[in-house]
N, C-alpha and C positions, 0 to 999 in steps of 0.2 A: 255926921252920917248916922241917921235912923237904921237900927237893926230889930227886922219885925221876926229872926228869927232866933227863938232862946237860945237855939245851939250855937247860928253863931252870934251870938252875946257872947257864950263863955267861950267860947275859944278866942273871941278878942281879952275881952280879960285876962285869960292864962298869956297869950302872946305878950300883952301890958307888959305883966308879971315879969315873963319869962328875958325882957330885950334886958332888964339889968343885968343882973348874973348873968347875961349871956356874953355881954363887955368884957367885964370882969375878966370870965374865963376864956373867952375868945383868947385877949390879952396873954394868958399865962399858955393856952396852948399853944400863939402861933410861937413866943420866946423857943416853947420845948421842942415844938415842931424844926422850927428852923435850926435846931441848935441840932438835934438830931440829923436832920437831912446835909446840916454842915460836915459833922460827922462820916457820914456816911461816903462824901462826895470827896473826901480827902482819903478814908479807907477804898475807896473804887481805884485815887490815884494810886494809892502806896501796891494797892493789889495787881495792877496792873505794874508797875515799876518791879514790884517783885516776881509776876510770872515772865516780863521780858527780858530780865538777869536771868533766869532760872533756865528759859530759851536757849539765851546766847551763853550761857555758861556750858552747856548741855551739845553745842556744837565745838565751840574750842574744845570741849576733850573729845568729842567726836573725829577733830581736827587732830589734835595729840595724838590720838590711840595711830589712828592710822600712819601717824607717822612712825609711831615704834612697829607698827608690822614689819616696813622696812629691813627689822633687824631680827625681828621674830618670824618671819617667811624665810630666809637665809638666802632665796634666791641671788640678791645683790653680792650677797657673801660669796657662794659657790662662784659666781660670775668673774668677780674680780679676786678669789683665789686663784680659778682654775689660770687667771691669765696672769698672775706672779709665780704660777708654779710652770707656765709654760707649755699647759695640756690644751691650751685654749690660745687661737692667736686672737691681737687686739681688736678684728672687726667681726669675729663670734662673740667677745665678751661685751662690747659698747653694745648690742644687737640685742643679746638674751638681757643686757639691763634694760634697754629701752622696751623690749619686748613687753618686761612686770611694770617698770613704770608705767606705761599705757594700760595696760592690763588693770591696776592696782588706784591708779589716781586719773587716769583718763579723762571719765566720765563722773567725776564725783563734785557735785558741786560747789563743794567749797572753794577748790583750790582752781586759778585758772592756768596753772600747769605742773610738773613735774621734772626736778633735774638732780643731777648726782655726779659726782666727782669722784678719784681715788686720790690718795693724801700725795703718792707720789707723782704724781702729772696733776696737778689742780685746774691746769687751764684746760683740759681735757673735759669737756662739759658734755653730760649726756640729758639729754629732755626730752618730754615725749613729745611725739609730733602736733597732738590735737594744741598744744599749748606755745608754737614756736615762736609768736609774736613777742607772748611776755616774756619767754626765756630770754631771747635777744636784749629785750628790754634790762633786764637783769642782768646780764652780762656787761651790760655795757655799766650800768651804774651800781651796784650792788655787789658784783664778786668777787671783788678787792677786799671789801670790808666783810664779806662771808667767810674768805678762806684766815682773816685775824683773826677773826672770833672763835673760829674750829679749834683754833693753836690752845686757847684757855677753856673753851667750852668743853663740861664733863659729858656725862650721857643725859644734861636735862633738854627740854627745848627751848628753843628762844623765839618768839616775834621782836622783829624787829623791822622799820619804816625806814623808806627810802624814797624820797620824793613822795608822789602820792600813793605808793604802792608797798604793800604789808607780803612779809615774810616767813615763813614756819621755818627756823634750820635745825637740825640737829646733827652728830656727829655719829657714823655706823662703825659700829666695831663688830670682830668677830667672834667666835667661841671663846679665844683666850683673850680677850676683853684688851684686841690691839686693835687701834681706830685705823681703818684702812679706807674710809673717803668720808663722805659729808650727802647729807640730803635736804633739798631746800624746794619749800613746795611754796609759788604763790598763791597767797590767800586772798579768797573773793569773800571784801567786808560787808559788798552791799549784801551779799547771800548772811553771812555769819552776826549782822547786827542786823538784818531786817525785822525783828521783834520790836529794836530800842528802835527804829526808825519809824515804824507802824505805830508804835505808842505817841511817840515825839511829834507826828502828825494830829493823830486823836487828841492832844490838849496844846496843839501850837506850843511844844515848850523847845527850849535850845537844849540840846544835848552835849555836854563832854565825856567821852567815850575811850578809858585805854586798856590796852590789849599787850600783855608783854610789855615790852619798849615800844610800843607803837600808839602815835593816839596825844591825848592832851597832857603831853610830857610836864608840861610848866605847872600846871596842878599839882599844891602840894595833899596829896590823899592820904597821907598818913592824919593829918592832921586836918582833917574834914569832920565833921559828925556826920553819925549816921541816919538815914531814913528821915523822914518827913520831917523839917523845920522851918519854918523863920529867918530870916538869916538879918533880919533888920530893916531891910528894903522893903517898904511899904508897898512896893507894887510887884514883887516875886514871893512865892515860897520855892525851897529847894529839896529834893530828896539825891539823896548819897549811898551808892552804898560801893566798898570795896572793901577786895576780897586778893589774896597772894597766898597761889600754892607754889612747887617747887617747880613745875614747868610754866607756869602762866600765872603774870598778876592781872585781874581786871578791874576797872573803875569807872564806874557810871554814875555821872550827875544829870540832872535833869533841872531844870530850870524854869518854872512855868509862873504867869501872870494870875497876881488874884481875881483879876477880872474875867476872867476864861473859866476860874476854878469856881468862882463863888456869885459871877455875874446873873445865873441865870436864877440862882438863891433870892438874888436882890429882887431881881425886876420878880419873880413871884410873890415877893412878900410884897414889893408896892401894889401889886395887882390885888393880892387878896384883902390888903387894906382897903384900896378902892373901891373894892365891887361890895366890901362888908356896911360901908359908910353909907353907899349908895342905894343895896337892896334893904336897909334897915326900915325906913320909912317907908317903902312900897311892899313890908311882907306881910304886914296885917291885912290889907288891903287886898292883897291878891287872893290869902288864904282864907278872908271870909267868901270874897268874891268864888272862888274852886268849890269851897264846902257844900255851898249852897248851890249856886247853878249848876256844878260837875258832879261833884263827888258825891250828893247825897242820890240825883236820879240815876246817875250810873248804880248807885250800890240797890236800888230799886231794882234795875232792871236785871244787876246778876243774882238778888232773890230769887225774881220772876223765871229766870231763866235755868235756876237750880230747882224750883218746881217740876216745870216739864221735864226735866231731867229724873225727875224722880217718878215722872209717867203721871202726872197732874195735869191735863191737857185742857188748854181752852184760857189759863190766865191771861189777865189786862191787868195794866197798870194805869197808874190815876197821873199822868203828864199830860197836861194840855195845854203847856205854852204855846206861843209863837215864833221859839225860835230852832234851832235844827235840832236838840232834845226833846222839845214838844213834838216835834215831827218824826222824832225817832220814836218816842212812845208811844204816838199813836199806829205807826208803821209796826211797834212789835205788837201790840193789842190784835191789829189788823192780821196780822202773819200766825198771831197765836190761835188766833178763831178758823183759822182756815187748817190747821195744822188738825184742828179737833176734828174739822170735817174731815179732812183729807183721809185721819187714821177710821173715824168712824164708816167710811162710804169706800173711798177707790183703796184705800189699800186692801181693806175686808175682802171685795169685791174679785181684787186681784192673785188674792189667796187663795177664793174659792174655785176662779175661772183656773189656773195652776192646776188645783186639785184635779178639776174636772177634765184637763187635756192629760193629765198622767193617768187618769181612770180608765178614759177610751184610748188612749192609747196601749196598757193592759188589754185591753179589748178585743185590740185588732190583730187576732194570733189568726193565720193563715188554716181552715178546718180542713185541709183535702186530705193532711194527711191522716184524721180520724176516717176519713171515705177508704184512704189505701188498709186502716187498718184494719176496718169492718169487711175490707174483702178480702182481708187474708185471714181473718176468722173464721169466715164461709170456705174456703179454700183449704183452710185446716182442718175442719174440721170435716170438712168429705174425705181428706186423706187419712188422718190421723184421728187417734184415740182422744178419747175426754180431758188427759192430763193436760195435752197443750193448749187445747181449746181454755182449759180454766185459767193457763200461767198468762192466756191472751187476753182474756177479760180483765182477771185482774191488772195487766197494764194497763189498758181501757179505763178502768175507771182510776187509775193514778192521771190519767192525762187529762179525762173529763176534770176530778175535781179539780187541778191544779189550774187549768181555762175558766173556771168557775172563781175562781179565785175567794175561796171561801171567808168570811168577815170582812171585804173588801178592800184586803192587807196589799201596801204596796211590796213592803221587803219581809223578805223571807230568808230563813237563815239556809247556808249553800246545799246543809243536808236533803233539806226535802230539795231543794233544786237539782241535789244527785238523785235523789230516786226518781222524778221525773225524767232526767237526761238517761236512767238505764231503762226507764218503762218503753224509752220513744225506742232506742237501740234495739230492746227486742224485739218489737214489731220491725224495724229494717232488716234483722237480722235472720227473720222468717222469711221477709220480703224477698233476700240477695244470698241469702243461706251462703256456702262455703266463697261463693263472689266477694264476702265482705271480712274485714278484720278489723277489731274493735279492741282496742287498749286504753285503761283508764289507768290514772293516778291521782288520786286526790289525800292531800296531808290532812291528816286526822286533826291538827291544827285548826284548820280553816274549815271545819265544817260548821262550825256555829258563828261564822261572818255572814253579815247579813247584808245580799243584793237584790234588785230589782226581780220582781217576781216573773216567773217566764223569759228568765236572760236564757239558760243553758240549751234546752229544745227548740230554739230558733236559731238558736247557731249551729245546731246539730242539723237541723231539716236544712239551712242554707248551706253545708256542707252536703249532704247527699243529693239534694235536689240540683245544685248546680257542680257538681263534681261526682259524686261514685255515679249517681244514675246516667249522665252523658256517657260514661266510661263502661261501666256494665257492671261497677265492682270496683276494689279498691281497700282503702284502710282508713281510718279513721282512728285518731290519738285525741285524748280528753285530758290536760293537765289543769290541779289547781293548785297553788303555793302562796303561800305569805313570804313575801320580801320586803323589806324597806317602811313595812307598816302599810303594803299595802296586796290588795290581794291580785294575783295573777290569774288568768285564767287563759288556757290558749287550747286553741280547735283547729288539728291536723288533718287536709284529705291528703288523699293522695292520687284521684282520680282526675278529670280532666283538667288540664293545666291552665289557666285564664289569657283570656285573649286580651287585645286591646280594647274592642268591643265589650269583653267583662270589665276589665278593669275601668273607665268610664261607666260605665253603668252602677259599680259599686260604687265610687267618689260618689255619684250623686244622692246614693243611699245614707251614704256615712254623713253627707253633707243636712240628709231631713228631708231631700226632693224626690215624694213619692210618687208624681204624677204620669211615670212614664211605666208605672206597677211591675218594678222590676225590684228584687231584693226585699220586700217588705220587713223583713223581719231585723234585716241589718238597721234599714231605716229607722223604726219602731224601737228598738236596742237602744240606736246613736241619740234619737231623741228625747227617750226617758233618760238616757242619762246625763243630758245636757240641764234637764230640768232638775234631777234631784239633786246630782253633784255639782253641777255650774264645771269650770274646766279643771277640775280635779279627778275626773276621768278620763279616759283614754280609748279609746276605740284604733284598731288597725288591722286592713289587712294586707297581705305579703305575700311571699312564695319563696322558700328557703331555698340551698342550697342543692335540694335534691328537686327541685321542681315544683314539689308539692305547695298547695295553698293556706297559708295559715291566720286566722283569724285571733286576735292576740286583744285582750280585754283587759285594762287596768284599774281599780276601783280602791276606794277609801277602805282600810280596816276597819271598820262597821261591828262587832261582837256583837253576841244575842245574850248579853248576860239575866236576862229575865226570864230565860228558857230553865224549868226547873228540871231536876234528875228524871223524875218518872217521866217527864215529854220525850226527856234524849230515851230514855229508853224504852218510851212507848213509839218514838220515829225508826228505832234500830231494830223496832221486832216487827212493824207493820208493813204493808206495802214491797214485803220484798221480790222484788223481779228479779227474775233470773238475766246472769248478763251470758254475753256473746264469749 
């Protein structure tokens, strides 16, 4: 095989190189590997053998305890006092036992039932109801050899087997420590071994299992070793472990197959031999083969493509096979030249036509009410003295310049938006005189947030134009706040209430549908601000609780942090109008 390319030359050479030591060490690490993972699959068993002792060790005294409540609740005690002392006849006291037994082991699921004796009538058997099957069952085979074992048994407890069914007994004494019956609970193994059972499934091993005198009696467990070993038998290993306190001995063997334990060891080590044997002679081969057709025009094209990333626009790469790489690089060459067009021509293009619809849109401020206020300047001023006429012009020209929208500023910080919302108010308020009420709040906060120019005075004119003026008068409330990062702005009438007919007519303003020339200025609002904020504004209107209409504007925290001291305080001394 001819290599016409130098690189890969040497990466066949280093591959040469590299297949001896790679035997070698193959060799030494699958030894460690496997020896490890042998390791590891015999600590999984022991870990497992040890939390499922730990389990069922963990219920036999669960089992235990509750038996000595029996003698630590007293009720048994009181029960069969009160009826040797004769305050109590026999079928109150058989009643309040059975009453705790139910009560106390019922429902508990270890045991599948509960029963009790006094030493003097022993065949006198009380049990509780939920458990009457196995009681019976007990009675008939077991409580001959329960009430022998009472006569020697101290206060420890005993398990003990009888046919296939396991026993808790122990002997109740009273305060002055005189045994006056016996308490015998049967025990549910499949409940109290289900850990060793659950394990003994997980590795198919056979289980020897004993509990008290119950269990793999013939097992000599004194004389076992403990935990994980060998035992000789080529095809088992065994783990052991026992344990004898003074209520309960237990002993759990386990018994599992090396082929279960180490099988799946094996078949991977023959696996990673054979595919090592096999991929040896085809890896030189593939990995000249990858370098060269794959790997080197791929790392080509994530160059190229971390170019335009970096805003290098218009790269091509030099691919021009024949096969789906050459057809890939020509395809990015192709995509990359169009991308150069695309940013030089439509998106420019798309930036400017933007600019230009939020321009005229600026634009399009409704001028009648400059008409209403030039006739109440004439109207002023035949009634009234110079002072008002001057406080009128000076509105006048806060309105003209802010419609002028001077240096052809989209946003503007809310301050001068408040002096135009009080310039407009004054002239309404000459308009509607004592007819009108006017309350402002604005957080000194948020005067240097910057919105769309000409937002406040068209919500003010669509506030009186289709609310105080219907009504004759009315109130009008101005709030603006910063909450949540974002700034609030809400516009109160309180004059004629909105019809269904308004309400349709506004949706379609809110919605940008100006053709029916109803709302313009809601319109105009909804639609610069779909442009400059995309849906990070909010537009709404409503009608509170008291009726009235409210117009509720939510917009981005915008700052004017480029606004310097002498501006704020050349905006704070200029232009002041008097308010309502």
């Amino acid at each position: 095989m001819k290599l016409k390319s130098i690189r890969a030359q040497i990466l066949a050479i280093v591959l040469v190189c590299y297949l001896t030591p790679t035997l070698l060490l193959g060799e030494y690490m699958g030894r460690v590997f496997f020896a490890d993972l042998q390791e590891k699959t015999e600590q999984a068993l022991t870990s497992g053998a040890e939390h499922a002792r730990t389990l069922t060790v963990r219920l036999i005294e669960q089992a235990v305890t509750l038996s000595k409540d029996a003698t630590y609740d007293g009720e048994l005690t009181q029960a069969f006092s009160a009826y040797a002392a004769g305050t109590m006849n026999e079928g109150e006291a058989m009643r309040a036992a059975r009453t705790y037994l139910e009560r106390k082991y019922g429902r508990e699921p270890l045991f599948t039932f509960a029963a009790c004796f006094p030493c003097n009538v022993p065949d006198k058997l009380i049990y509780s109801r939920s458990g009457f099957d196995r009681a019976q069952v007990y009675q008939r085979g077991a409580h001959e050899r329960v009430k022998r074992l009472g006569e020697t048994l101290d206060t420890r407890c005993l398990f003990i087997q009888e046919g296939e069914d396991v026993y808790l007994i122990r002997n109740l004494y009273n305060l002055r420590m005189e045994r006056y019956g016996m308490l015998v609970l049967g025990v549910e193994m499949d409940t109290m071994l289900s850990a060793v059972t659950e394990l003994a499934g997980e590795w198919d091993a056979q289980t020897d299992v004993r509990v008290g005198d119950a269990g793999a009696l013939a097992v000599d467990w004194e004389a076992l070793p403990r935990g994980l070993y060998d035992a000789g038998d080529a095809g088992t290993i065994t783990y052991v472990q026992y344990e004898k306190t003074r209520d309960y001995a237990l002993g759990l063997r386990l018994t599992v197959g090396k082929s279960r334990v180490y099988g799946e060891i094996e078949a991977f080590r023959r696996m990673m031999m054979g595919l090592f044997l096999l991929l040896i002679p085809a890896m030189a081969l593939i990995l000249w083969y990858v370098n060269r057709r794959i790997v080197r025009p791929i790392t080509i094209l994530s160059q190229a493509s971390r170019r335009i990333e970096a805003g290098e626009w218009g790269v091509t790469v030099p691919m021009r096979g024949g096969d789906e790489l050459g057809d890939l690089g020509r395809a990015f060459s192709g995509m990359s030249t169009k991308i150069a067009h695309l940013i030089d021509k439509t998106y420019k293009e798309e930036i400017a036509l933007r600019d230009a619809r939020i321009q005229a849109m600026q634009s399009r401020i409704n001028p009648h009410f400059i008409n209403n206020a030039l006739e109440s300047i004439n109207w002023q001023a035949r009634m009234e003295g110079s002072r008002t006429v001057s406080a009128m012009v000076e509105s006048l020209s806060v309105l003209l310049n802010a419609s002028m929208a001077k240096g052809n500023r989209r946003m503007v910080p809310l301050r001068e938006e408040a002096d135009v919302a009080r310039a407009y108010l004054y002239f309404i308020g000459q308009r509607f005189g004592d007819r009108l009420s006017v309350t402002q709040e604005i957080e000194a906060a948020a005067l240097e947030c910057l919105l769309p120019l000409l937002t406040l005075q068209p919500l003010l004119e669509n506030a009186v134009e289709h609310g105080i003026a219907p009504a004759g008068g009315g109130e009008i409330a101005l709030t603006c706040a910063l909450e949540g990062g974002m700034l609030h702005i809400r516009v109160c009438n309180g004059g004629r209430a909105l019809s269904g007919e308004d309400r349709a007519r506004i949706d379609l303003a809110l919605s940008g549908d100006t053709q029916g020339g109803h709302h313009l200025g809601l319109a105009n609002i909804a639609s610069r601000l779909r442009l400059i904020y995309g849906g990070r504004a909010h537009i709404a209107v409503t009608q509170d609780g008291q009726g009235r209409t409210v117009v509720a504007l939510r917009i981005p925290n915008l700052c004017n942090p480029s606004q310097s001291e002498a501006e704020k305080q050349q905006n704070s001394t200029t232009n002041r109008i008097p308010e309502q």
